[in-house]
PyMOL commands that place a pseudoatom at each C-alpha (Angstrom):
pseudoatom trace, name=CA, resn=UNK, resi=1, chain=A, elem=C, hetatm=0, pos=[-19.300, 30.896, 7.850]
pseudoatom trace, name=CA, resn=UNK, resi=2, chain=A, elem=C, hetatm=0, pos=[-19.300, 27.548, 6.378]
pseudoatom trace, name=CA, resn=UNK, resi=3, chain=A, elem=C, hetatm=0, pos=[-21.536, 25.162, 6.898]
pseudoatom trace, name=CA, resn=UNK, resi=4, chain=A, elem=C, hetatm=0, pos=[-21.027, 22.157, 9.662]
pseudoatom trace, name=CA, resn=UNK, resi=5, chain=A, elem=C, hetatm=0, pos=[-19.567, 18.804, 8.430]
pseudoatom trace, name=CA, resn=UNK, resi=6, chain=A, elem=C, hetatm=0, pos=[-22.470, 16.332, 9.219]
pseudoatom trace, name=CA, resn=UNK, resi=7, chain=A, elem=C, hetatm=0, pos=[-21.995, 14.233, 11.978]
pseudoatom trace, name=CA, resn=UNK, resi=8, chain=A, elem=C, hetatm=0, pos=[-22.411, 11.073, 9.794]
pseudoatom trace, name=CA, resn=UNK, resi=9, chain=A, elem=C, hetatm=0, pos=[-19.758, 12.280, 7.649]
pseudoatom trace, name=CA, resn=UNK, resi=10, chain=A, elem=C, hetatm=0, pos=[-16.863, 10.133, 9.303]
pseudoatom trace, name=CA, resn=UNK, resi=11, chain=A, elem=C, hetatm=0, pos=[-18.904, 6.973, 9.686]
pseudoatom trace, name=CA, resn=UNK, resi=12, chain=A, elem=C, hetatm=0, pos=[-19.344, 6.780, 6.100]
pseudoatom trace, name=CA, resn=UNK, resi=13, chain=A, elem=C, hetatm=0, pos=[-15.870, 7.861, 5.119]
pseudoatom trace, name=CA, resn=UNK, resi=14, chain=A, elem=C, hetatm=0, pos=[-14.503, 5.015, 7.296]
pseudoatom trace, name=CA, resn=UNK, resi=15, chain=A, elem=C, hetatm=0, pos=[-16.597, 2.504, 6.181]
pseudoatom trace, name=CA, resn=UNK, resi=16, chain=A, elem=C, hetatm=0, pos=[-15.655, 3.470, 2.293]
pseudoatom trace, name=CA, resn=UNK, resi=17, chain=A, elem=C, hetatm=0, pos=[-12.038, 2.984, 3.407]
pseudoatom trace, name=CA, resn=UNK, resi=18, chain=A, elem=C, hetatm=0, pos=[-12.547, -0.189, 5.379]
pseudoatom trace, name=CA, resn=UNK, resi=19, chain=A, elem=C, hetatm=0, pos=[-14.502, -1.464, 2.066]
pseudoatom trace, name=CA, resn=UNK, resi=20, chain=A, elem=C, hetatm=0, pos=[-11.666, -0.168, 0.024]
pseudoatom trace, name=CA, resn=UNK, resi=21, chain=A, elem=C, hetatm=0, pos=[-8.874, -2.548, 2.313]
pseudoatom trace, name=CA, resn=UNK, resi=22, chain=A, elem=C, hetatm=0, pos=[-11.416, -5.077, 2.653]
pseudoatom trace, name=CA, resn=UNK, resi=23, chain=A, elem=C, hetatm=0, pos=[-11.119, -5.503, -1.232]
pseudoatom trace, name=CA, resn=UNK, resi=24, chain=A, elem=C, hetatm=0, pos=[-7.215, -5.065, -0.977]
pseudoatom trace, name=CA, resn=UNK, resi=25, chain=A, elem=C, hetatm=0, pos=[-6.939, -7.555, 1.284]
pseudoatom trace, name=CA, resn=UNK, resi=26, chain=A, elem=C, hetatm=0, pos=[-8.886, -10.032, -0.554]
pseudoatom trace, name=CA, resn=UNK, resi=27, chain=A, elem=C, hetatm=0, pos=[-6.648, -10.021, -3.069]
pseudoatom trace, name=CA, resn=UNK, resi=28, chain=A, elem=C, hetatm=0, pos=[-3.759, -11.480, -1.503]
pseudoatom trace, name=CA, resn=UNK, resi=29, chain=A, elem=C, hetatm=0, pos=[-5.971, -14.451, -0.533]
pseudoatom trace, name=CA, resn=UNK, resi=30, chain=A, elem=C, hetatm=0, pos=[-6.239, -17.411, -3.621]
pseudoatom trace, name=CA, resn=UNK, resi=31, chain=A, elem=C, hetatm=0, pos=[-5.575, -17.798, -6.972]
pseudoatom trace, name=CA, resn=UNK, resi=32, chain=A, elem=C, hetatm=0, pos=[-6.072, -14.557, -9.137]
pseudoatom trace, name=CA, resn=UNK, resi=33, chain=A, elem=C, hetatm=0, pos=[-6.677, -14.135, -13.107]
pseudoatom trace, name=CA, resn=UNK, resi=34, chain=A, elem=C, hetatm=0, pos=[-4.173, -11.708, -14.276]
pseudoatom trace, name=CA, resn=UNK, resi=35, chain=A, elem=C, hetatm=0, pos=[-5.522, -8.685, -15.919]
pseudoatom trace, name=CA, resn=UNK, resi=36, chain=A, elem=C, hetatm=0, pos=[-2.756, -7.429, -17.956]
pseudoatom trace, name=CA, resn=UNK, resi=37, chain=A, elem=C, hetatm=0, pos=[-4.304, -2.969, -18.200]
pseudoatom trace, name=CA, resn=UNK, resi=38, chain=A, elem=C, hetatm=0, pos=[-5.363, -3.330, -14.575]
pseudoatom trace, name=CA, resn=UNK, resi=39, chain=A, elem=C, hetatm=0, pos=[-1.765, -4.211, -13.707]
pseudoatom trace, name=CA, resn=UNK, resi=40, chain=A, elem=C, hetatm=0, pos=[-0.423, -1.615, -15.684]
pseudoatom trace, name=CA, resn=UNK, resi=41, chain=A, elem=C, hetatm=0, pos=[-2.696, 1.084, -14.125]
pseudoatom trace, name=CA, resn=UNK, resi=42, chain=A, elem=C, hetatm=0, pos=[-1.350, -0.578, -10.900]
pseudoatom trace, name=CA, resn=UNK, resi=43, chain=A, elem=C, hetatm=0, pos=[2.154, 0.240, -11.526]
pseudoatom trace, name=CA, resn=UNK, resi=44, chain=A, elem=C, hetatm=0, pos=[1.616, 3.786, -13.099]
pseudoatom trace, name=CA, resn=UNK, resi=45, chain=A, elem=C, hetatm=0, pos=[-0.350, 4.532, -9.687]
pseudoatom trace, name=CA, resn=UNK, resi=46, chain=A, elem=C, hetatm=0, pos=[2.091, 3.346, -7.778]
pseudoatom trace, name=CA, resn=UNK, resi=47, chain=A, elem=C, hetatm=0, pos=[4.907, 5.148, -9.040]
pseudoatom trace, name=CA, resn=UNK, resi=48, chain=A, elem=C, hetatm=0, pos=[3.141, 8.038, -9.160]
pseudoatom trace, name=CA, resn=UNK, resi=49, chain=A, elem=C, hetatm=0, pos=[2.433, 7.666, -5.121]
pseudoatom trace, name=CA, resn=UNK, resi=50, chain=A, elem=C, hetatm=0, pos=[6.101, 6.250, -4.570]
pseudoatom trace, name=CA, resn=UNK, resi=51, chain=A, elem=C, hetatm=0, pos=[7.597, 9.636, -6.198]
pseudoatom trace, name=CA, resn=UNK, resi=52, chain=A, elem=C, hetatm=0, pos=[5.289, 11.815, -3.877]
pseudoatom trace, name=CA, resn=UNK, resi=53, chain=A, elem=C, hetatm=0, pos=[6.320, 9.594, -0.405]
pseudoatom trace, name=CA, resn=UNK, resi=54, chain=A, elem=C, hetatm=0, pos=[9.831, 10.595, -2.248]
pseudoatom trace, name=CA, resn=UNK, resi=55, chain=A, elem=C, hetatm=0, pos=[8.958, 14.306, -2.715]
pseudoatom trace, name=CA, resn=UNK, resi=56, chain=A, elem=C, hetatm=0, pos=[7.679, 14.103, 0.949]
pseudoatom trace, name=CA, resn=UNK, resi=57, chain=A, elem=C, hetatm=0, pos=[11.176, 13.620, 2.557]
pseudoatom trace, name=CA, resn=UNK, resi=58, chain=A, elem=C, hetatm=0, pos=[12.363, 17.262, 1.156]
pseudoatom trace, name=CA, resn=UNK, resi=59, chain=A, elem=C, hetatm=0, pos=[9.155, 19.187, 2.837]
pseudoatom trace, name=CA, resn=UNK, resi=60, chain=A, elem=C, hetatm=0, pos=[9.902, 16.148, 5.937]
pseudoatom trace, name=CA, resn=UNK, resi=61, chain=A, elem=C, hetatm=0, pos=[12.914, 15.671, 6.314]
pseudoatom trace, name=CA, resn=UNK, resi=62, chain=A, elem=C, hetatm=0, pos=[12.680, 14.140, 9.847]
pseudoatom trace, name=CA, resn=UNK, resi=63, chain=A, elem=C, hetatm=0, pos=[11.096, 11.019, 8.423]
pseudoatom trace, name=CA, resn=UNK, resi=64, chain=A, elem=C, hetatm=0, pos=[13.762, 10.180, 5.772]
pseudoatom trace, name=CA, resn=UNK, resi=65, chain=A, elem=C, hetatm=0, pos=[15.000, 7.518, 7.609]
pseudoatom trace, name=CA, resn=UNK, resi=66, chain=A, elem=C, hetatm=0, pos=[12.322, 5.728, 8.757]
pseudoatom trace, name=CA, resn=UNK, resi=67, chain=A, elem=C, hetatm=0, pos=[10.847, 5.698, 5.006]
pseudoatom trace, name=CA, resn=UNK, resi=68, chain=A, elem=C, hetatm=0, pos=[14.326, 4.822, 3.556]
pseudoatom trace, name=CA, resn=UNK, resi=69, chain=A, elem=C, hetatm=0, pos=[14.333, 1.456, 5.764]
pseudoatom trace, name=CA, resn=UNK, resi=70, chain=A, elem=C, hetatm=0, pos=[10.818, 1.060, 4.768]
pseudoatom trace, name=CA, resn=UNK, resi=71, chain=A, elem=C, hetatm=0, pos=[11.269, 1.497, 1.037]
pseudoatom trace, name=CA, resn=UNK, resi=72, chain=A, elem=C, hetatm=0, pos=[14.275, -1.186, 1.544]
pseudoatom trace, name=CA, resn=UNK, resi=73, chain=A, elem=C, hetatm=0, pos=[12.119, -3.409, 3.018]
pseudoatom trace, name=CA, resn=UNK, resi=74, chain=A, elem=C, hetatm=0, pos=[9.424, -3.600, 0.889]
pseudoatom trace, name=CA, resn=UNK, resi=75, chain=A, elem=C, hetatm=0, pos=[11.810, -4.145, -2.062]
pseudoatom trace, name=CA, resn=UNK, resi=76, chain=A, elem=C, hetatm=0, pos=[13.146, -7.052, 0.178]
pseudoatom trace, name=CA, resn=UNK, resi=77, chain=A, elem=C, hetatm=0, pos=[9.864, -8.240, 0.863]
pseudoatom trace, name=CA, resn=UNK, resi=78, chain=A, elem=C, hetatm=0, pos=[8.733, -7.693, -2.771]
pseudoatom trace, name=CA, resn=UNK, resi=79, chain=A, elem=C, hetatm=0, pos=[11.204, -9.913, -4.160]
pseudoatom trace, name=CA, resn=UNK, resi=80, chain=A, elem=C, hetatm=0, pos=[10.639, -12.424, -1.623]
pseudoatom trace, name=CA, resn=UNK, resi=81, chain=A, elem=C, hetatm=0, pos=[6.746, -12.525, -2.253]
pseudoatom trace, name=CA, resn=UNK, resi=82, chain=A, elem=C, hetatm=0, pos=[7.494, -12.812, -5.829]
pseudoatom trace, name=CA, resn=UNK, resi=83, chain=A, elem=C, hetatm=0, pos=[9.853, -16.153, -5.734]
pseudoatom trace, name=CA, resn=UNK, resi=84, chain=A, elem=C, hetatm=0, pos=[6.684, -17.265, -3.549]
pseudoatom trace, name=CA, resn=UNK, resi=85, chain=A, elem=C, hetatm=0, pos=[4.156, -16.910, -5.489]
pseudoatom trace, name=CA, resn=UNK, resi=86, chain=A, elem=C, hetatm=0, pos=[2.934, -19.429, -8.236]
pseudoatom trace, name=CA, resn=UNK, resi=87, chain=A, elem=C, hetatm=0, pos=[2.163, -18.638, -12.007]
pseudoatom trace, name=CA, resn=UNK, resi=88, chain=A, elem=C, hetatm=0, pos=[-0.116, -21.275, -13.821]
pseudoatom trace, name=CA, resn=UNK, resi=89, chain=A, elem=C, hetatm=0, pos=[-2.950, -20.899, -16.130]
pseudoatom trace, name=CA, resn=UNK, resi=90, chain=A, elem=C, hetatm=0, pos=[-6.770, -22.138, -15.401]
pseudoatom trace, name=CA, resn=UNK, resi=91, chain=A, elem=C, hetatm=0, pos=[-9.552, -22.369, -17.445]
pseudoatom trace, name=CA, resn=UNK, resi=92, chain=A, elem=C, hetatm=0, pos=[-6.811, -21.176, -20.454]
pseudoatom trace, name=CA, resn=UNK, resi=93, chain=A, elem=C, hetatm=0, pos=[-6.457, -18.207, -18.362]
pseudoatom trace, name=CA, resn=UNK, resi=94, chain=A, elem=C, hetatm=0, pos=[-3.323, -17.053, -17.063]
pseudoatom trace, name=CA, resn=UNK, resi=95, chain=A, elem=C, hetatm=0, pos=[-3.274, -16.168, -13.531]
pseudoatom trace, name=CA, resn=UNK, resi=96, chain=A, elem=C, hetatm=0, pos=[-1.319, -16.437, -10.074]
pseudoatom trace, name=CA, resn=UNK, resi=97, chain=A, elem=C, hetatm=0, pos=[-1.603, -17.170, -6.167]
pseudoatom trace, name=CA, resn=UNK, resi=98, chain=A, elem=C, hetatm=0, pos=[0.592, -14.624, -4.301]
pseudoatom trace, name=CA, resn=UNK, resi=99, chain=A, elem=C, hetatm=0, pos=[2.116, -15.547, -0.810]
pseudoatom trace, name=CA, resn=UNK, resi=100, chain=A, elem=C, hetatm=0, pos=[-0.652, -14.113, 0.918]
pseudoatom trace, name=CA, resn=UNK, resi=101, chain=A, elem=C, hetatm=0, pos=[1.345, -13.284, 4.514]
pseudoatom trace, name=CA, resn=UNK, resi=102, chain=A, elem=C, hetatm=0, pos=[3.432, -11.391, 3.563]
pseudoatom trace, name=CA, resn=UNK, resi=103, chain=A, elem=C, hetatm=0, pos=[1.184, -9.061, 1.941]
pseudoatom trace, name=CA, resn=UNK, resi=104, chain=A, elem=C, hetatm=0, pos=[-1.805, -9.540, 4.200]
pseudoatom trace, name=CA, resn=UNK, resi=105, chain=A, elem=C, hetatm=0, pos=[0.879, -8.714, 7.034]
pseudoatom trace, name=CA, resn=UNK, resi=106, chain=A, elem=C, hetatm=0, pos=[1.941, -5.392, 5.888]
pseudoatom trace, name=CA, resn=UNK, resi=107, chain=A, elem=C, hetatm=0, pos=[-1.293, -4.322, 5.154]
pseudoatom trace, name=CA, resn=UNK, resi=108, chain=A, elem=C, hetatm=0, pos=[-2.483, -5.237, 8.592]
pseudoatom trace, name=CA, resn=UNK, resi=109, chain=A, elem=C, hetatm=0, pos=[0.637, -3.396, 10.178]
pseudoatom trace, name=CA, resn=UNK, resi=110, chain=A, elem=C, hetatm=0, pos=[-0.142, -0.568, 8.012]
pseudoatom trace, name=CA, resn=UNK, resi=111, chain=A, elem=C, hetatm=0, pos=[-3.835, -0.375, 9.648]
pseudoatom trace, name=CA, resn=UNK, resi=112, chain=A, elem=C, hetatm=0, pos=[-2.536, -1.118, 13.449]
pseudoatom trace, name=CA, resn=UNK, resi=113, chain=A, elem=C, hetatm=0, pos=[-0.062, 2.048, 12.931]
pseudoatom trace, name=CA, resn=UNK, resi=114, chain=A, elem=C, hetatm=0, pos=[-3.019, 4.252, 11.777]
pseudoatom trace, name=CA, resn=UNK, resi=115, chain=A, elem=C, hetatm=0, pos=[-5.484, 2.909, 14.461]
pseudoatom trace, name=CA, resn=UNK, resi=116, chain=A, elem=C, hetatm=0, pos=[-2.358, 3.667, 16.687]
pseudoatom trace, name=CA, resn=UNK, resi=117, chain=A, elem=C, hetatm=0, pos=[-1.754, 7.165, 15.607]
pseudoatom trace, name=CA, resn=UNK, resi=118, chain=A, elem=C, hetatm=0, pos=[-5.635, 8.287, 15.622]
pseudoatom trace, name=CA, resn=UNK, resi=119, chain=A, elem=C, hetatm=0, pos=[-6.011, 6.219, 19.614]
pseudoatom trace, name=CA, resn=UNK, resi=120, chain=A, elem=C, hetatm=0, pos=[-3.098, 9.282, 20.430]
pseudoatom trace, name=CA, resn=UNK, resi=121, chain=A, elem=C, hetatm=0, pos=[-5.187, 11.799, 18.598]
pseudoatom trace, name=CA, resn=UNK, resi=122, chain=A, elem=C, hetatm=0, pos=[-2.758, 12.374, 15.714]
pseudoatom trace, name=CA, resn=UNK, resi=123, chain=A, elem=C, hetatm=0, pos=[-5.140, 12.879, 13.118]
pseudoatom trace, name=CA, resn=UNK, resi=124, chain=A, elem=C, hetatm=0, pos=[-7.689, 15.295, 15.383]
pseudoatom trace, name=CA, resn=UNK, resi=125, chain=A, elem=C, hetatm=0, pos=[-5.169, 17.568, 15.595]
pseudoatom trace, name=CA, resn=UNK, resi=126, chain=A, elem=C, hetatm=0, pos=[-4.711, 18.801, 12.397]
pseudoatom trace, name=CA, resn=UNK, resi=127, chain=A, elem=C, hetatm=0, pos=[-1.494, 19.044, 10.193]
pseudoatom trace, name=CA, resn=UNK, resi=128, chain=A, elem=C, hetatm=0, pos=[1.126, 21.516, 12.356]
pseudoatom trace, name=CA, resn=UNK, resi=129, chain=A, elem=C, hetatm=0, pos=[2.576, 23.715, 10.187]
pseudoatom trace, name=CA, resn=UNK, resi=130, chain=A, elem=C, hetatm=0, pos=[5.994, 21.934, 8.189]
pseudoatom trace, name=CA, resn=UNK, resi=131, chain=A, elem=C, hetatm=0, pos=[4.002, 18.686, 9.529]
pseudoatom trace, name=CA, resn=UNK, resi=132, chain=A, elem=C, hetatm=0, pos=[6.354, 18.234, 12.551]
pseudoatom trace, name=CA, resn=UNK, resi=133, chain=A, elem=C, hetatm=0, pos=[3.527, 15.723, 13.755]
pseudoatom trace, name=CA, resn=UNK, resi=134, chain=A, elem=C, hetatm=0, pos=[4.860, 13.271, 10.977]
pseudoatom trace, name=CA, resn=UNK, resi=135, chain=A, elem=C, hetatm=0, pos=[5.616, 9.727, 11.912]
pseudoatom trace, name=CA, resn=UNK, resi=136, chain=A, elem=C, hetatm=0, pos=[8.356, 8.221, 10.458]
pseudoatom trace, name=CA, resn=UNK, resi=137, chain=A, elem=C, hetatm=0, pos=[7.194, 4.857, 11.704]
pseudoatom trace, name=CA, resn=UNK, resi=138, chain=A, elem=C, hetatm=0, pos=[3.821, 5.450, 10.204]
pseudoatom trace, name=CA, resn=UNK, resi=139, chain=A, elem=C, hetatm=0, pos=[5.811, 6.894, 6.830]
pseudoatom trace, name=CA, resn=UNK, resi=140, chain=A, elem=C, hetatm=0, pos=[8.066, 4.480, 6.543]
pseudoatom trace, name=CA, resn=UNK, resi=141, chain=A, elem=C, hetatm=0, pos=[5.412, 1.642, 6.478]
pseudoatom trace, name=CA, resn=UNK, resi=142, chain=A, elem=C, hetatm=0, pos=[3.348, 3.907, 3.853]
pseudoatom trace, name=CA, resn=UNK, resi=143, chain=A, elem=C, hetatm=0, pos=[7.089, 3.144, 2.070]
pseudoatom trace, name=CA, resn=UNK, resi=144, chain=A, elem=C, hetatm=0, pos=[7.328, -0.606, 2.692]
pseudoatom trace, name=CA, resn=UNK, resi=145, chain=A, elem=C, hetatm=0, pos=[4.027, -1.149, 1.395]
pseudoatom trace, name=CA, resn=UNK, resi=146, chain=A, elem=C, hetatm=0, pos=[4.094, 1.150, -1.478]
pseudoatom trace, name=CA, resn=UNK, resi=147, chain=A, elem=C, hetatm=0, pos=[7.409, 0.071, -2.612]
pseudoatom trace, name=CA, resn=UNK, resi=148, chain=A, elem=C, hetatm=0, pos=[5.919, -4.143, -1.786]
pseudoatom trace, name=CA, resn=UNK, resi=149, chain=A, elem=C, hetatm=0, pos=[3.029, -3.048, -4.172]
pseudoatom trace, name=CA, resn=UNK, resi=150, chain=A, elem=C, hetatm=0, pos=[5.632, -1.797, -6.764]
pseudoatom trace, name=CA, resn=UNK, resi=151, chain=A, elem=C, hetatm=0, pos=[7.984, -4.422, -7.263]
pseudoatom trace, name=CA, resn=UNK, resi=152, chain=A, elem=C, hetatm=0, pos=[5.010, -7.154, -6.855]
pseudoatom trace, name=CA, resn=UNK, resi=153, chain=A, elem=C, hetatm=0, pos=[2.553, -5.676, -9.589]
pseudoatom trace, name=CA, resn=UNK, resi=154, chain=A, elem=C, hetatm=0, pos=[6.286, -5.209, -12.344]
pseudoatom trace, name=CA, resn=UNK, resi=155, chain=A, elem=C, hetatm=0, pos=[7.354, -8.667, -11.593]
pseudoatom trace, name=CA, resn=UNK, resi=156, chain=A, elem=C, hetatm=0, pos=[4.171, -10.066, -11.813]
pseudoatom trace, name=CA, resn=UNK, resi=157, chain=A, elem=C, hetatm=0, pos=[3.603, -8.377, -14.817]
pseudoatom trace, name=CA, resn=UNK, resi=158, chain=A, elem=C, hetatm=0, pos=[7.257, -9.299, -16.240]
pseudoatom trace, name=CA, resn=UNK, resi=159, chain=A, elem=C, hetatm=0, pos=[6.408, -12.831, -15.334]
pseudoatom trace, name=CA, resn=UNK, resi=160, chain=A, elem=C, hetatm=0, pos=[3.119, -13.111, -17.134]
pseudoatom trace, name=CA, resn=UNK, resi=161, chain=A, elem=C, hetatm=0, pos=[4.302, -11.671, -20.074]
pseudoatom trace, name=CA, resn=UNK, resi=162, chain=A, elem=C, hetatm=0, pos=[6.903, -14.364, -20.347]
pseudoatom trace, name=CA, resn=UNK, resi=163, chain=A, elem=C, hetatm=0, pos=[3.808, -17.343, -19.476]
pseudoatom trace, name=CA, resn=UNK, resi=164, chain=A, elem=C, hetatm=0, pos=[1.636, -15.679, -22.213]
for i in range(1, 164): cmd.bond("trace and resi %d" % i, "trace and resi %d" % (i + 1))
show_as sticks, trace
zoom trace
């Protein structure tokens, strides 16, 4: 029999995750020094979770749609946020300041669809088998914001390779 998960197990996991979007969050807020290998890890991470959310819809299928608008949107949004946000260099440092609603926004819509799903008890349930307990509200918000990240970390890396 295994052993019980300890009861203070959650209430540290959280709070690692809240730090974790505390520090994402903080990011879209003032004027940031580009770091050229931190963007690029950026990018490979994201496409690597972008082609799983993709993979997702052929085990999912019921959420296609719903992360198909997403993905759209976040492009959209993406693009926007990038003709928004100012390159200039400080200090002979290159660096930005990204529109920091948009981002901020989807973020916070990300984390008021979680905190929506676990209030029903989505998440104490378990996974049902072919995950028929999938949201494709909640999925296709994973999209928007994965796809937001994407196209904001290549064109800000396009960009700054043209400043520098």
């Amino acid at each position: 029999m295994p052993a019980p998960m300890p009861t203070y197990l959650p209430w540290l996991m959280t709070a690692g995750f809240g730090w974790l979007y505390y520090r994402r969050l903080r990011r879209h807020f003032g004027w940031q020094a580009w770091q050229p290998r931190r963007t690029l890890v950026r990018i490979a991470i994201l496409v690597l979770v972008a082609a799983m959310l993709g993979l997702a819809v052929a085990f999912v299928p019921h959420v296609a749609a719903g992360m198909a608008v997403g993905a759209l949107a976040g492009i959209g949004l993406g693009v926007f946020a990038l003709k928004h946000t100012r390159f200039d260099v400080r200090e002979g440092r290159p660096g930005y300041t990204p529109n920091p609603w948009i981002g901020g926004a989807l973020s916070v819509l990300l984390v008021a669809r979680l905190a929506w799903r676990w209030h029903d008890g989505a998440f104490s349930q378990g996974m049902a088998p072919g995950a028929a307990n999938a949201s494709p509200l909640t999925l296709g918000l994973a999209a928007a914001l994965v796809c937001y990240g994407l196209v904001q970390a290549i064109g800000l890396h396009l960009r700054m390779r043209q400043k520098a």
